[in-house]
N, C-alpha and C positions, 0 to 999 in steps of 0.2 A: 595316303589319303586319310588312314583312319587319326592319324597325329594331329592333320588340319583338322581333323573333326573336333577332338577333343580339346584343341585350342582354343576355336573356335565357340565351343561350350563354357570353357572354362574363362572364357572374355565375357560369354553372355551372364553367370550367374555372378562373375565379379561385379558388373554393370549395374545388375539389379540389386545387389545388393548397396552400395552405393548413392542406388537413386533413390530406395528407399529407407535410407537409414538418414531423418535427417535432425538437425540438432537443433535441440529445444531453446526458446528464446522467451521472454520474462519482460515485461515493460509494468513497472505500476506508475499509479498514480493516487493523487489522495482528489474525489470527487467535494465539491461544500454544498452547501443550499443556496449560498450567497455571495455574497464577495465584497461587502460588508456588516457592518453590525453596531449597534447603536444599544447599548447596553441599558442607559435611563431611560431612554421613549418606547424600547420593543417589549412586546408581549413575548415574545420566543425567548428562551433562555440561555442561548447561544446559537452557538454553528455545528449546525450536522454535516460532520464531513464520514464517507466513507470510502471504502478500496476500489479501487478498479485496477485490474492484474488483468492484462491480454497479454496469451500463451496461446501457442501452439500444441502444447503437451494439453491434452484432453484427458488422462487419467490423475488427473494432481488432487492432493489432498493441502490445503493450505490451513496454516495460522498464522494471524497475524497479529505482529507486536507494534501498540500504539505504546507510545510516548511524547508529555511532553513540557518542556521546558516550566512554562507559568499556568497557570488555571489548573484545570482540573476536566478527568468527563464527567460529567455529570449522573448521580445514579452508581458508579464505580467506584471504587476506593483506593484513593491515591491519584496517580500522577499517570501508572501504568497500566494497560491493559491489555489481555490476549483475548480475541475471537476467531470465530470461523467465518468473517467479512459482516458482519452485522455493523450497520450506522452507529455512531457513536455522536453526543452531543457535546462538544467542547465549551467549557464555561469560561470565563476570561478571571474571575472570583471563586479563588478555594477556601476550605474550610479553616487554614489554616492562613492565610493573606485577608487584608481588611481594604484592599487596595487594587485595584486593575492594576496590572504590567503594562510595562510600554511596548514590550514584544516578548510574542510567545513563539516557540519552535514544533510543531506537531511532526515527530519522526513516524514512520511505517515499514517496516520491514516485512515480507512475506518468506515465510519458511513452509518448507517441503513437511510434512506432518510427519511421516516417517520414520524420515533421515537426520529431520532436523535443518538442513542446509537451505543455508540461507538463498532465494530467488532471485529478490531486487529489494531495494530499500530506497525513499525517497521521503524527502521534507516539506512541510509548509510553513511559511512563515507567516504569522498574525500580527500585523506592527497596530499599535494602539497609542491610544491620545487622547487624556481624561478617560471617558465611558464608549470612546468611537472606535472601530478594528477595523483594518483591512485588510484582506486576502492578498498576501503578494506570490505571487506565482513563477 
């Protein structure tokens, strides 16, 4: 009897354990303001696009690595940037181009602050034509 007992036991805290150990899951996305853009007629100076990370893990420290391909963000220097989820404003005209791209690449990666390791990483593509963008998703 006391052996079924202990079996018994040793089946219930495997179980619990188990149920609640569960593993963490990572989805980003890059959110815009828009879903297109018109570079000669608008008053806005681009496209705000910023992160959205849905997690499971509720103690996460994140940063997040923008890059991209043509333009620039605006207000930032260079092409790169790291924040802790703050909107960024994508220009399609860098300091150093006199010219709009025909497509630009906005990359994202979400890393673990920590650790370092990398979450999820995902892209936007801005295909453009003369002064006009759009959001391809």
């Amino acid at each position: 009897m006391k052996k079924l007992n202990v079996i018994i036991l040793s089946m219930v805290l495997i179980m619990g354990m188990l149920v609640g150990c569960k593993k963490s899951t990572y989805e980003i996305s890059i959110k815009t303001d828009r879903t297109s853009y018109d570079a000669s007629s608008s008053s806005v100076r681009g496209i705000t696009v910023s992160p959205e990370l849905k997690t499971n893990d509720k103690n996460l420290e994140v940063q997040y690595f923008w890059s991209t391909t043509e333009g620039e963000f605006i207000g930032k220097t260079g092409k790169e940037v790291v924040n802790t989820g703050e909107p960024l404003i994508w220009s399609a005209i860098s300091e150093n181009s006199k010219s709009a791209p025909s497509t630009a690449t906005v990359t994202l990666t979400a890393k673990e602050k920590k650790t370092d390791k990398i979450l999820a990483t995902t892209n936007l593509t801005i295909a453009g034509k003369d002064s006009k963008f759009t959001i391809k998703k």
